[in-house]
N, C-alpha and C positions, 0 to 999 in steps of 0.2 A: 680861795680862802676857805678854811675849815673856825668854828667852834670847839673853844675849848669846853670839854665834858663836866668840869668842874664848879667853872664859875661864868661859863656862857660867853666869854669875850673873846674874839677874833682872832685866828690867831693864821700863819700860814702855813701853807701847805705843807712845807719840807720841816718845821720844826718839830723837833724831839719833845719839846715841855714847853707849858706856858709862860710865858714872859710875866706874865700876872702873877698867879697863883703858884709857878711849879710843878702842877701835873705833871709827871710824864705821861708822853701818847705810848700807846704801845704799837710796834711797828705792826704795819701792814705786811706783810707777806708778797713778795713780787711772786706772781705768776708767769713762770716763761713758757711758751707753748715748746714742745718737744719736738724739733724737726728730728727726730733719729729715721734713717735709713734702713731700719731694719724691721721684717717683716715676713710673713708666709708666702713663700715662693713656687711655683709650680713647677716654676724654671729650673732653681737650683735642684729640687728631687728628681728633674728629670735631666739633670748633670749627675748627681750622686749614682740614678739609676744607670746612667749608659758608661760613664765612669766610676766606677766604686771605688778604684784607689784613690783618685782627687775628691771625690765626693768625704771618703773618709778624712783624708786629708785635710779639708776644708772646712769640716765639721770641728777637726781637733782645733784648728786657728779661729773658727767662731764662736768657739760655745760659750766664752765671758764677753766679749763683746756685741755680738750680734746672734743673743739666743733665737729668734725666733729662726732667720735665717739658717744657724746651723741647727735647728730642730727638721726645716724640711729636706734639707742635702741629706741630715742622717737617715730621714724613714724612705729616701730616695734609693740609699744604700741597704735599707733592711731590706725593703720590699723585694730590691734583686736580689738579697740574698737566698730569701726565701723562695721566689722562683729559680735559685739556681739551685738549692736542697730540692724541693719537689721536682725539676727534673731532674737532678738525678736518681730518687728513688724512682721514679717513672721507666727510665730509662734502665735502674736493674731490673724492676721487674717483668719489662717487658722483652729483655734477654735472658733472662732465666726460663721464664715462661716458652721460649724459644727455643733454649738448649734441651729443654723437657721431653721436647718434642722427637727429638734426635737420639736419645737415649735408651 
């Protein structure tokens, strides 16, 4: 049983306004705790990283539903990008640097 604000007489729980007086209560607010499944994954970036197609892939089908998730498949998939640019400039200049030699 709750108290009504207005004129102090009993009133229950689940009513909207006093029986008495008329008040309305103003609702409470339910709180539902968030079970979402979604979350930073070390796993998926290191799917995106061994896989870059599904990784990209997986990112496009998550990024409104499960942001955090397709946040770490996609730096899964940068990361390899990025090692896959640095070897390749690696890899020209250490055949140029070669053919120099022969010239």
């Amino acid at each position: 049983m709750k108290y009504c604000q207005h004129c102090g007489r009993q009133v229950d729980v689940n009513a909207l306004s006093c029986p008495s007086c008329g008040y309305a209560f103003e609702r409470q607010p339910q709180h539902v705790a968030a079970t979402s499944s979604d979350g930073h994954s070390f796993g998926y970036a290191l799917l995106g990283f061994i896989f870059p197609l599904l990784g990209f892939i997986l990112y496009l089908l998550w990024r409104h539903p499960y942001p955090l998730r397709a946040g770490s498949t996609g730096r899964g998939v940068l990361t390899r990008l990025v090692f896959y640019i640095a070897g390749m400039i690696l890899i020209i200049v250490f055949l140029t640097s070669s053919f120099s030699e022969y010239l």
